[in-house]
BADOGU-945870 format. One line per field, with one value per residue (C-alpha): x, y, z; residue number from 1. Coordinates in steps of 0.25 Angstrom, whole numbers, always signed. Layout:
<sites>
x = X	...
y = Y	...
z = Z	...
nr = NUM	...
</sites>
This chain:
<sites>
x = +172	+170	+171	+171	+177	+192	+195	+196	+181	+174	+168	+177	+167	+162	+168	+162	+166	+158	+148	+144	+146	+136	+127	+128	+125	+112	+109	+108	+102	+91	+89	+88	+77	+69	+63	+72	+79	+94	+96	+89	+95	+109	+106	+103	+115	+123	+118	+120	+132	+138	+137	+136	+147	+157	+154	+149	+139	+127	+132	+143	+135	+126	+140	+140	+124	+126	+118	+122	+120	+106	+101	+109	+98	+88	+90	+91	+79	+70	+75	+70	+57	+53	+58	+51	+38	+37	+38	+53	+56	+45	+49	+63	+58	+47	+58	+67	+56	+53	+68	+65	+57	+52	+65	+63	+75	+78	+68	+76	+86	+77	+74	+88	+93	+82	+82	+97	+95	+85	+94	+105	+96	+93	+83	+85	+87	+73	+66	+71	+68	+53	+51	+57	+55	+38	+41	+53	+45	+33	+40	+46	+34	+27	+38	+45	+57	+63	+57	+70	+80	+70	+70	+87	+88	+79	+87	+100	+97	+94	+109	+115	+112	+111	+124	+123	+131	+119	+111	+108	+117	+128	+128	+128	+142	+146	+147	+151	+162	+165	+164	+173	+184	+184	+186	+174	+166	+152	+153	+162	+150	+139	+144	+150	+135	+128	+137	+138	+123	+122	+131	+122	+108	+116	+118	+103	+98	+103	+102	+87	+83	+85	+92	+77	+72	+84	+74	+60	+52	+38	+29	+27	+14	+11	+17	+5	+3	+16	+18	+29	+33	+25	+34	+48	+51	+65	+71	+84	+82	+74	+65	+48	+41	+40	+41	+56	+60	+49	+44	+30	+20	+8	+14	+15	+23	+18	+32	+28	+18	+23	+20	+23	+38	+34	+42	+43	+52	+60	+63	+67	+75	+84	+82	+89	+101	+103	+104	+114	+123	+124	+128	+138	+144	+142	+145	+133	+128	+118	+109	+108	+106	+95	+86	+87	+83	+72	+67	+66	+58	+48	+47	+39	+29	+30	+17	+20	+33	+28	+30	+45	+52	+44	+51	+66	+70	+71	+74	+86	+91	+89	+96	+109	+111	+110	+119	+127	+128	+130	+143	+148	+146	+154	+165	+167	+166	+178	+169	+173	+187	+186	+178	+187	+199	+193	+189	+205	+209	+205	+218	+208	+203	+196	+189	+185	+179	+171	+166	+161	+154	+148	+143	+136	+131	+125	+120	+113	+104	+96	+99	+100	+112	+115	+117	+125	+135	+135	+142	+149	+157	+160	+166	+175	+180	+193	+196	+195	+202	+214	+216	+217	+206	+198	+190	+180	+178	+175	+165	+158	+158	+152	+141	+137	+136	+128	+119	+116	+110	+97	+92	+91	+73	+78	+81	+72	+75	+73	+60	+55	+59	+51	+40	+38	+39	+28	+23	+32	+33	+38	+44	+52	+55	+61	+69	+73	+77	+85	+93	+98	+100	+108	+118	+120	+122	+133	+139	+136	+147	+158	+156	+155	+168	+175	+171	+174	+184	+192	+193	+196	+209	+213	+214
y = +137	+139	+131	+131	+144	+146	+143	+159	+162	+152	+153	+152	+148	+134	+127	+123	+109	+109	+117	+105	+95	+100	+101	+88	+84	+92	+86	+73	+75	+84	+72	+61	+68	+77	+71	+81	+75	+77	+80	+93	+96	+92	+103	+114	+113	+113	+126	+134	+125	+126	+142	+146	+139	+131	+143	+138	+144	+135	+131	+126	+119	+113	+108	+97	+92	+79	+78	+67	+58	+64	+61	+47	+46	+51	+43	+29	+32	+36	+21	+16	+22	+18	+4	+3	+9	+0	-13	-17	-18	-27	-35	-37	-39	-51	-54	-57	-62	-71	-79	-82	-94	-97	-95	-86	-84	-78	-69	-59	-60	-56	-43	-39	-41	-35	-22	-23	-23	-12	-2	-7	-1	+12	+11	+19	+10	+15	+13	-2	-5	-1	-8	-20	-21	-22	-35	-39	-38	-45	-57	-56	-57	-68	-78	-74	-67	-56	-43	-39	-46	-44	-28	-27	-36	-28	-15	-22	-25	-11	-6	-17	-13	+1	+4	+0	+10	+13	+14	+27	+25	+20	+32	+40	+35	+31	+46	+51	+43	+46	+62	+60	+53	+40	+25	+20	+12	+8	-7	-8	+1	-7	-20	-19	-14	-25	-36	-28	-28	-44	-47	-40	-47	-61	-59	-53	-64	-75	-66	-64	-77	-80	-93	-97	-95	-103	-115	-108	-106	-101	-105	-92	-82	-69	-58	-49	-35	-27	-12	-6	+6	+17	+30	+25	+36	+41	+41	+50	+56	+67	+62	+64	+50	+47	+36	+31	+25	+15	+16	+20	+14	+6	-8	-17	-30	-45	-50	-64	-61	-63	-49	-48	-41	-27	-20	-9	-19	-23	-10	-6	-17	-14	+0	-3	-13	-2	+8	-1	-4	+11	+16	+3	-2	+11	+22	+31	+39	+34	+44	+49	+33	+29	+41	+39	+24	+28	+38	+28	+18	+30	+32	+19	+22	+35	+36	+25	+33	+45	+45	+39	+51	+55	+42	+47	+48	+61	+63	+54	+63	+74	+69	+63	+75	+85	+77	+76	+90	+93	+85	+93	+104	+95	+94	+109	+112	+104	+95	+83	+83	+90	+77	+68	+75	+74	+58	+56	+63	+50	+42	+30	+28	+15	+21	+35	+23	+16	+30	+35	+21	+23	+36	+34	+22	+30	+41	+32	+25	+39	+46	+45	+33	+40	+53	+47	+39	+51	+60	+48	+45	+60	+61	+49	+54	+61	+50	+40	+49	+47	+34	+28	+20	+12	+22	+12	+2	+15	+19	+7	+6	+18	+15	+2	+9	+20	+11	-2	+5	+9	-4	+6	+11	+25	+23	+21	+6	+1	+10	+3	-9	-6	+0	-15	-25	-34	-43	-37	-29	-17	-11	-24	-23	-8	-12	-23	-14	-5	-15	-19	-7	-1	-16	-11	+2	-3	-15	-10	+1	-7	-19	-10	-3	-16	-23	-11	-4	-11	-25	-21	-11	-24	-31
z = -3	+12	+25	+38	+44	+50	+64	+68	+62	+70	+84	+95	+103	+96	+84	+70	+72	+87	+80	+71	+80	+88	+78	+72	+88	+89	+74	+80	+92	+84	+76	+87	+93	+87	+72	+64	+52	+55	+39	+43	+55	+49	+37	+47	+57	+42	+40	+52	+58	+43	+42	+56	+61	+50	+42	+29	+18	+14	+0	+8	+16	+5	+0	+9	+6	+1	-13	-19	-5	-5	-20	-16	-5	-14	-25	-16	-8	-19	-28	-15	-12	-27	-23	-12	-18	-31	-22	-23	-10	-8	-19	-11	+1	-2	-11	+1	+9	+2	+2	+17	+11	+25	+34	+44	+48	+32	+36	+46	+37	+24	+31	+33	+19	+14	+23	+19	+5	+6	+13	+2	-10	-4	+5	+18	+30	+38	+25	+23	+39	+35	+24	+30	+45	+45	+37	+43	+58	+52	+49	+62	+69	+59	+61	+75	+73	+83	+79	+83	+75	+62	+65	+66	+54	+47	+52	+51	+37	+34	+40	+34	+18	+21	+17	+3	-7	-12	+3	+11	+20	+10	+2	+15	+19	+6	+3	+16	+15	+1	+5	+16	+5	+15	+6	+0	+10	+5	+2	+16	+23	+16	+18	+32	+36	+30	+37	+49	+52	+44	+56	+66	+59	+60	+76	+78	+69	+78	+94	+90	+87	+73	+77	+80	+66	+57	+51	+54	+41	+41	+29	+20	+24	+20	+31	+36	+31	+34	+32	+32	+41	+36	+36	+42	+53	+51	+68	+68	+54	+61	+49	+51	+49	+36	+25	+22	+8	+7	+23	+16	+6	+4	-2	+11	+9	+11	+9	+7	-4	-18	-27	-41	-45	-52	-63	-56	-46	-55	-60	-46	-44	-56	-53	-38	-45	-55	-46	-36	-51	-55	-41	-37	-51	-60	-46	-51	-42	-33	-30	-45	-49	-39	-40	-57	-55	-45	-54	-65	-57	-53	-66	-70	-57	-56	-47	-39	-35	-33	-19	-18	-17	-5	+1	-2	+12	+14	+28	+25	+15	+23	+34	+27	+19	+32	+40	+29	+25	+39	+40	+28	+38	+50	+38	+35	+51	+51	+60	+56	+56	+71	+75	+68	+75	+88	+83	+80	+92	+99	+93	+90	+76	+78	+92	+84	+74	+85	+92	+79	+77	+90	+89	+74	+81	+94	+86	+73	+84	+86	+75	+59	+56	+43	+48	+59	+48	+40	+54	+58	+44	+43	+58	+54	+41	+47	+55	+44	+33	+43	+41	+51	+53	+42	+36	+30	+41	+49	+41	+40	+54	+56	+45	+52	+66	+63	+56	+64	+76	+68	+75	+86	+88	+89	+74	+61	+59	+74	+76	+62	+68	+80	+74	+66	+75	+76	+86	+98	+112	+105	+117	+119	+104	+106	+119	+108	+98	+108	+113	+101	+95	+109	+105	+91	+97	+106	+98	+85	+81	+89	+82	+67	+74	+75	+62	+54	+60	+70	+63	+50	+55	+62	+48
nr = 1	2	3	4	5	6	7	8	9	10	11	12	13	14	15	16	17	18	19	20	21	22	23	24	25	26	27	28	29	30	31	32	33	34	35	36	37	38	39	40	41	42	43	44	45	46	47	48	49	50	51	52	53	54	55	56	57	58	59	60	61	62	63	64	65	66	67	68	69	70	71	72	73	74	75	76	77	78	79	80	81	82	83	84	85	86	87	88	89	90	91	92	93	94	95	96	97	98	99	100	101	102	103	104	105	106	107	108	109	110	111	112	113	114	115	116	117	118	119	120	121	122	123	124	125	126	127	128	129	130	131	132	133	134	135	136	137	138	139	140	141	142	143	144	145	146	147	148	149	150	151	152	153	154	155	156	157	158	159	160	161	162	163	164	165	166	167	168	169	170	171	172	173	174	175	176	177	178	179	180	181	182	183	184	185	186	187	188	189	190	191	192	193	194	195	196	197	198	199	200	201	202	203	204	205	206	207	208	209	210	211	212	213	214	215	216	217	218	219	220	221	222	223	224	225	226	227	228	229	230	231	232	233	234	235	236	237	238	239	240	241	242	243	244	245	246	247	248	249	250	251	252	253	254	255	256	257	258	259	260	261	262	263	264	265	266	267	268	269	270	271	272	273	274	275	276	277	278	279	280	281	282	283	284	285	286	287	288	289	290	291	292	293	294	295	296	297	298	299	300	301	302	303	304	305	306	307	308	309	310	311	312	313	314	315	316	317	318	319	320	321	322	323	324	325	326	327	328	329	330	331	332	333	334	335	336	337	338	339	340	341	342	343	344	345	346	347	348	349	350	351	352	353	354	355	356	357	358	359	360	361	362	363	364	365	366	367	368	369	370	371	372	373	374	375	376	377	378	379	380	381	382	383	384	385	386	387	388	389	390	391	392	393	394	395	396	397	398	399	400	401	402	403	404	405	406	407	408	409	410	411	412	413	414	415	416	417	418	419	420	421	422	423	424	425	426	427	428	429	430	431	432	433	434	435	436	437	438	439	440	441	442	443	444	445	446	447	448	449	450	451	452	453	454	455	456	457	458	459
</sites>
């Protein structure tokens, strides 16, 4: 099988490794500005980066797409559509709402576990923030709560159960890290990002006035008329406007408003704890397991459904396995081991640690978080497979950082966020947002670096 070509054959004049280093620089920048899906991008500097300078043919190439991540992402994504489709998600969310019994205090609160638990099941983290934060902000403006600590707890919500093993951004790293032969990291990964952003809504909860609303109850009423975010606009995917998992359909929720529990429900509802048994106690595959059961439930309303594959998120797809099948190209350019070469060459692990932090931080606030976490795991992995430095704190810490800066407006969530407040200055509500997100920017990786990394090679 071939690879990349001998030192004598290459041009003297620039090297592979710079080669692609350059390109995934000009992928990124592509991507931040112009509304290109990276994915795309990502598959075309693999093709003339792979044979025009590593020297590799395209079934070489096509070696390195990732086709079990991508019917993982599929599958998940499709369960989901269908969930979201028949009412289930509804269901969970008057469900949740309805335990706030007039506390409304609870309410903040009810919002994060259930964007949390939405993200946990599969649901794509834009997708989750649309269906929740048009609710979330109502509630907000009906019983005067910061618009702002109801949109980060609805966003930190969705960070916080993203990482499930069974979650888009789980499977992601889960495999990343499983190709790089790096030690198991998804429960240490998904629980360190759910009680690294549960710390975080703690402190917002209490700086933005939810001191004010302990002991405040409100007498039950109907919420007014909410949509959700028709169409939920991928930022730094390059993705075109268009309906996320679930962003789009005609059933508007009254949260407040009993509605009878369907069969079809039900059957989701087992079909979701199924699907978490097979793939966590019995370690079936995931992709193979959720697209079965989602096919199943299609099966008894097939017409209803009709439309659900449509909002498999595509562009997500397409952008996880280009940038994917891109670092496989960074790996046979010997990119990655230059870079972690040049990494170790600062004599520091737990710096190299915090500076890789920083830059997935940097970079996910503009551009595509999983993409960023996909580059940034891979540029560790020399590093980490020296020893020297706790491989799974690291790669927790890099998955928290690259993620809790979607607060930012530039990203997906923050402009959801924005795009849902009610009752506000909206330009004192963007300054708002901004300035939060430029603190998480700046605090956040180093406290994820310290908790992680630091503190635990103290122990």
């Amino acid at each position: 099988m071939g690879g990349p070509v001998d030192a004598d054959e290459r041009s003297p004049l620039v090297s592979p490794e710079i080669v692609t280093i350059l390109a995934l620089v000009v992928i990124f920048a592509i991507a931040t500005f112009l509304p290109i899906n990276m994915g795309a991008l990502a598959f075309v500097a693999a093709f003339v980066v792979g044979t025009l300078s590593v020297g590799l043919t395209t079934d070489e190439i096509l070696a390195g797409f990732p086709s079990e991540l991508v019917l993982t992402l599929i599958g998940v994504t499709y369960l989901f559509a269908i969930a979201q489709n028949n009412g289930t998600v509804d269901l969970l969310v008057r469900g949740a709402v309805r335990l706030v019994g007039g506390h409304v205090a609870a309410i903040p609160w009810i919002m994060f576990f259930v964007t949390a638990a939405l993200t946990a099941i599969g649901a794509l983290s834009p997708a989750a923030v649309a269906i929740i934060a048009p609710i979330a902000l109502t509630f907000a403006a009906r019983h005067g709560i910061s618009p702002l600590l109801m949109g980060m707890m609805v966003i930190h919500g969705a960070q916080g159960g993203g990482f499930s093993p069974i979650s888009v951004y789980g499977v992601t790293v889960n495999d990343i890290v499983e190709e790089a032969g790096l030690p198991d990291s998804s429960i240490q990964v998904f629980l360190g990002s759910l009680f690294f952003n549960l710390a975080i809504a703690l402190v917002l909860f209490f700086v933005l006035g939810g001191r004010k609303l302990l002991g405040r109850k409100v007498a039950a009423a109907p919420l007014e008329h909410v949509e959700h975010s028709h169409g939920t606009l991928v930022r730094g995917h390059g993705a075109a406007p268009g309906p996320g998992v679930g962003g789009d359909d005609d059933e508007h929720i009254h949260p407040d408003v009993p509605q009878p529990v369907r069969l079809e429900q039900i059957l989701t509802l087992i079909g979701l704890a199924v699907v978490a048994v097979l793939a966590l106690v019995f370690d079936l595959d995931i992709g193979f397991v959720s697209i079965t059961v989602a096919v199943v439930l299609a099966l008894f309303s097939a017409q209803q459904h009709k439309g659900a594959v449509t909002q498999i998120s595509w562009s997500t797809i397409l952008l996880i396995a280009g940038v994917l099948t891109f670092v496989f190209v960074l790996q046979e350019a010997g990119t990655i081991e230059y870079v972690g070469e040049a990494v170790t060459g600062i004599g520091a692990p737990l710096l190299v640690a915090l500076l890789l932090c920083y830059i997935g931080a940097v970079v996910s606030a503009f551009a595509s978080s999983v993409a960023i976490i996909a580059v940034a795991i891979a540029l560790a992995v020399p590093f980490l497979q020296a020893g020297d430095i706790g491989a799974v704190g690291v790669v927790v810490a890099l998955s928290v950082s690259s993620t809790i800066v979607d607060v930012s407006p530039f990203s997906t969530n923050g402009a959801l966020v924005l795009a849902n407040a009610q009752d506000v200055d909206r330009d004192r509500f963007y300054k708002q947002i901004l300035a939060y997100s430029g603190i998480v920017v700046t605090a956040g990786p180093l406290l994820a670096w310290l908790v992680f990394v630091v503190v635990p090679s103290w122990l």
